[in-house]
N, C-alpha and C positions, 0 to 999 in steps of 0.2 A: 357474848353480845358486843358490838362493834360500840366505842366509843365517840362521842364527835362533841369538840370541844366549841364554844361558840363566842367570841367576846363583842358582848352584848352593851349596847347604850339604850336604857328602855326609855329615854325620851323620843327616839331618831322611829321613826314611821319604819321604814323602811327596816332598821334592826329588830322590831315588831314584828311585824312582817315576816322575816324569817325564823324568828324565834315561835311564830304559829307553825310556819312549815314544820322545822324540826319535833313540835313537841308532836307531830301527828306519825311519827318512824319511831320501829322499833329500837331505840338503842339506848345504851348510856350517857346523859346530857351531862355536859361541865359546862353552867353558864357561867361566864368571866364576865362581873362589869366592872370595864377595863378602865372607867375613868374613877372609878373609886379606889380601885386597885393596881396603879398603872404599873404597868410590863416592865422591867429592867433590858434596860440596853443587847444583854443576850439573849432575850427572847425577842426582842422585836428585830436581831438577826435572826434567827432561828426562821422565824415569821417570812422574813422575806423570802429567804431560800427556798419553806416551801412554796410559798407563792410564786417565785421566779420571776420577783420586779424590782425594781430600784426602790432604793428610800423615798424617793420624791413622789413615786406612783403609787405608792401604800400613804401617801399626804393629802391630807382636804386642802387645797393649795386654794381655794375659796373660802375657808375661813378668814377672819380679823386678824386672829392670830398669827397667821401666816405673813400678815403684810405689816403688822406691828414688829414682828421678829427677821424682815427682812430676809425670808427665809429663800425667796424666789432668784434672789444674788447672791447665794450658797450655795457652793459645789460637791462639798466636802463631805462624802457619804459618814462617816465617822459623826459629824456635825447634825447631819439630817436626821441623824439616826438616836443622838441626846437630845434635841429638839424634841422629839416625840417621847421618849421616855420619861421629860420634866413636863410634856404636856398633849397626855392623851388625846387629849381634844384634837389633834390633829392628825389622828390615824383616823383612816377611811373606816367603815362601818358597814354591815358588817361583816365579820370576819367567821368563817368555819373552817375546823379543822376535822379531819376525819383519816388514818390512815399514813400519815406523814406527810398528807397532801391536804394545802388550805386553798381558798378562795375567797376572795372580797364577794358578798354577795349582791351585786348591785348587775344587772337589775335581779331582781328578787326572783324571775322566773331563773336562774342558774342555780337555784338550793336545791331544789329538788332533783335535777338532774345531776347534781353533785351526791346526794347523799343515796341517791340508786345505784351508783359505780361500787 
C-alpha cells in the first residue's frame, strides 16, 4: 500500500481540506502536525528538493512573522531555511508527500490529482 505522508496544520481550512481528500484514498496516512512538531533543518531540505522550489516559495511570506523577522531582506537560502525550522508557522500549508515526490496543496483541487499519479 502506497504511503503519503501529510504535514498537517488542523487550524488552516484549506490543510482540512485536504486532509478530507486524503482520508477518502486507499493508502498509508503519516499525518505530521508540523507546528507541534517542527521539521529539523534537513527535512525542510529534503522538502524543497522534492518540491523543486526555493526556500522563500515554500514561506507564507504574508504572515506577521515574516515581517517581524525581516525575512523578505534575506537572501541567504541557508538563513530562510533556519527561519522556518525555529518557526513552522511559516511554512506554507499544506504539504503532501507521496512517492519521493511532494506538493504544497494549494489550491486544494491539486491533492487529488496528485495522489492519482
Amino acid at each position: 500500500m502506497k504511503k503519503v505522508t501529510i504535514w498537517h496544520n488542523p487550524k488552516c481550512s484549506k490543510s482540512r481540506e485536504a486532509l478530507s481528500i486524503l482520508e477518502g484514498y486507499e493508502c498509508d496516512k503519516d499525518i505530521i502536525k508540523y507546528l507541534e512538531t517542527s521539521p529539523e533543518k534537513n527535512e525542510i531540505k529534503n522538502l524543497l528538493k522534492m518540491l523543486g522550489v526555493t526556500a522563500r516559495e515554500l514561506m507564507r511570506t504574508k504572515e506577521e512573522l515574516y515581517k517581524e523577522l525581516a525575512l523578505k531582506e534575506e537572501h541567504d537560502e541557508e538563513k530562510l531555511i533556519e527561519a522556518m525550522a525555529q518557526n513552522p508557522k511559516l511554512i506554507e500549508r499544506p504539504i503532501l508527500i507521496k512517492d519521493g515526490k511532494a506538493i504544497i496543496g494549494r489550491p486544494t483541487s491539486v491533492v487529488a490529482e496528485f495522489l492519482e499519479k
